[in-house]
VEXVEX-632558 format. One record per residue: residue number from 1; x, y, z of N, C-alpha, C in turn. Coordinates in Angstrom, 2 decimals, padded with zeros to 5 digits. Layout:
<atoms>
{NUM, {X, Y, Z}, {X, Y, Z}, {X, Y, Z}}
...
</atoms>
This chain:
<atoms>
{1, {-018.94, -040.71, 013.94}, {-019.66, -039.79, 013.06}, {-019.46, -038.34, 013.53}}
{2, {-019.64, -037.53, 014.68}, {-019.44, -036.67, 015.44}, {-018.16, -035.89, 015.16}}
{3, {-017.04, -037.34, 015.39}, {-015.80, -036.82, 014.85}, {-015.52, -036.61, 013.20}}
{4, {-016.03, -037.10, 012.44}, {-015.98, -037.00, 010.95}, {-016.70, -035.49, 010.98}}
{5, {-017.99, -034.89, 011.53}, {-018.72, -034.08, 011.47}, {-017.64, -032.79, 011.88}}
{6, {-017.13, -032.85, 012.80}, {-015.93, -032.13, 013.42}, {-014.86, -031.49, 012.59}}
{7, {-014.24, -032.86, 011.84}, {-013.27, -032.14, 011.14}, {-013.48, -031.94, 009.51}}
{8, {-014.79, -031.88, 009.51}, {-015.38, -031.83, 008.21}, {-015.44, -030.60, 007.86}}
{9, {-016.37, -029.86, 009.66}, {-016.32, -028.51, 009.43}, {-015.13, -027.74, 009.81}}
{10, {-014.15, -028.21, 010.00}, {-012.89, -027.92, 010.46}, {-012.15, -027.24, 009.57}}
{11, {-012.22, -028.33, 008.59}, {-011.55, -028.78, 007.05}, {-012.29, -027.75, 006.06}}
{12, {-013.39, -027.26, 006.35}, {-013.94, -025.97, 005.31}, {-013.84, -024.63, 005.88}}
{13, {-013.33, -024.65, 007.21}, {-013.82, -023.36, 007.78}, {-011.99, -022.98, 007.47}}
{14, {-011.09, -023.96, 006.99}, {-009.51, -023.77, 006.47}, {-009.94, -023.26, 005.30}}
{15, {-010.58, -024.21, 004.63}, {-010.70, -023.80, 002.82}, {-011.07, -022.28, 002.83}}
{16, {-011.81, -022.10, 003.72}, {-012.65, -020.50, 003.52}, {-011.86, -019.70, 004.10}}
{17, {-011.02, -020.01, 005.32}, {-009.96, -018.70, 005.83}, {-009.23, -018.94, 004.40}}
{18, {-008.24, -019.60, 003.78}, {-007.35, -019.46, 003.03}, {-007.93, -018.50, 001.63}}
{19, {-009.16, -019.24, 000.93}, {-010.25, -018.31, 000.08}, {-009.59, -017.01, 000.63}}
{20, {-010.33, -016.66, 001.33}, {-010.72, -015.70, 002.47}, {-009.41, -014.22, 001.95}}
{21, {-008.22, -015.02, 002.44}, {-006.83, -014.51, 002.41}, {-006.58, -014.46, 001.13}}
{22, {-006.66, -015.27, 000.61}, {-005.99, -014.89, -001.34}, {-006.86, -013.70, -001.97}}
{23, {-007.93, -013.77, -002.02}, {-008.70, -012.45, -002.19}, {-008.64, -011.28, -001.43}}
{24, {-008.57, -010.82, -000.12}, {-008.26, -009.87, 000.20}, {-007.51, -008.66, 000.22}}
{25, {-006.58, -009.14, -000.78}, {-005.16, -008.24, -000.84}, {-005.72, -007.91, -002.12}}
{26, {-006.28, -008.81, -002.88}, {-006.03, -007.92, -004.23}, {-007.04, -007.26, -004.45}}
{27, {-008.73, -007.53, -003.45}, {-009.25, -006.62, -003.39}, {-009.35, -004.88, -002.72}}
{28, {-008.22, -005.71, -001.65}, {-008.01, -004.45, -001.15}, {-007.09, -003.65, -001.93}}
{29, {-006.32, -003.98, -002.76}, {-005.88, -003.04, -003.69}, {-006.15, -002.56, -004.74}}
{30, {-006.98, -003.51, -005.31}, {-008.19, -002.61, -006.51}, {-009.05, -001.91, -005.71}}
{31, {-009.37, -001.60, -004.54}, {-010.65, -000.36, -003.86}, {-009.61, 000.43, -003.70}}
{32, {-008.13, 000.53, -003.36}, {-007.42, 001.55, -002.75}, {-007.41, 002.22, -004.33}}
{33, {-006.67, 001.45, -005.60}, {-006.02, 002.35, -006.98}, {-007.83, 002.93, -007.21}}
{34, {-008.94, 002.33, -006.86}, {-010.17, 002.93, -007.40}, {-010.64, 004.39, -006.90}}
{35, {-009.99, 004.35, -005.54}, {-010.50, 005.30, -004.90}, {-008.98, 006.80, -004.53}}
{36, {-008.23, 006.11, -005.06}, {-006.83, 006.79, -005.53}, {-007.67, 007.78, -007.39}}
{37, {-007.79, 006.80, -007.99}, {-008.11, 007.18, -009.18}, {-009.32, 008.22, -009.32}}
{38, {-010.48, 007.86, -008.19}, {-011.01, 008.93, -008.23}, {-011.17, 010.54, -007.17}}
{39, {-010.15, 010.06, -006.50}, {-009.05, 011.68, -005.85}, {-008.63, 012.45, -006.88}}
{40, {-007.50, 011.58, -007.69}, {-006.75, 012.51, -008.44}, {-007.81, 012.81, -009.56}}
{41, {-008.77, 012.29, -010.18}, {-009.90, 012.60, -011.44}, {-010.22, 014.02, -010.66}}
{42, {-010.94, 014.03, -008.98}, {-011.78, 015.41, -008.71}, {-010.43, 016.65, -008.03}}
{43, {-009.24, 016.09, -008.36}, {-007.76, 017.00, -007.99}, {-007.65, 017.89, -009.36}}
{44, {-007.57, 017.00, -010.07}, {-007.21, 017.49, -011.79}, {-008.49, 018.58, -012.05}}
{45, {-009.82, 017.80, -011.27}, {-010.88, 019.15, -012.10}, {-010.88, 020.53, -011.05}}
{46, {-010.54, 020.32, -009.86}, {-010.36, 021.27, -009.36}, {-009.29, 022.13, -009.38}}
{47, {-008.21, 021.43, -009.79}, {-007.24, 022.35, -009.76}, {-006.41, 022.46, -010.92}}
{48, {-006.68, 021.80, -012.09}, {-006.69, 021.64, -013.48}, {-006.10, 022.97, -014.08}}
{49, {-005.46, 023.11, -015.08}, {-005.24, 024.77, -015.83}, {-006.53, 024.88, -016.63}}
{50, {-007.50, 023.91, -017.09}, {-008.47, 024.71, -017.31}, {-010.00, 024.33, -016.45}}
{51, {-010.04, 024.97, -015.01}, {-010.94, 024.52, -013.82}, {-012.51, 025.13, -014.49}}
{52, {-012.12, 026.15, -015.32}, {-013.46, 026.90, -015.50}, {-013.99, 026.12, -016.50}}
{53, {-013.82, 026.17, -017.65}, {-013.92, 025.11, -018.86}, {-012.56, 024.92, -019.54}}
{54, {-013.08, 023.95, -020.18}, {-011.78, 023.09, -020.95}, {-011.80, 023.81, -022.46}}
{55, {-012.22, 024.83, -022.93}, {-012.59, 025.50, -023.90}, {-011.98, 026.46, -023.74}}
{56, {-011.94, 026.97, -022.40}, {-011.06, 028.77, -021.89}, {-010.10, 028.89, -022.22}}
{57, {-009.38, 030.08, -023.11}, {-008.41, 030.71, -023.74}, {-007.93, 031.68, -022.24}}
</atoms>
């Protein structure tokens, strides 16, 4: 029993590293384009051709 108990938790603590790994990449690359996306959004308003308003002649 001990040994069944063993590689029982053995056998999930795999399932959850592998989980673990398939998600990581693609979350870590939707936080990088999110936080990419909102650089260039406060780049464009700061340094934009129209920084003062978007109305300015």
């Amino acid at each position: 029993m001990q040994m069944m108990l063993a590689d029982s938790h053995r056998g999930l603590s795999l399932v959850v590293d592998l989980a673990l790994d398939r998600l990581m990449a693609p979350a870590a690359i939707l936080i990088a384009l999110m936080i990419g996306g909102v650089l260039g959004y406060e780049l464009v308003q700061l340094f934009g051709p129209a920084a003062g308003s978007p109305y300015q002649l």
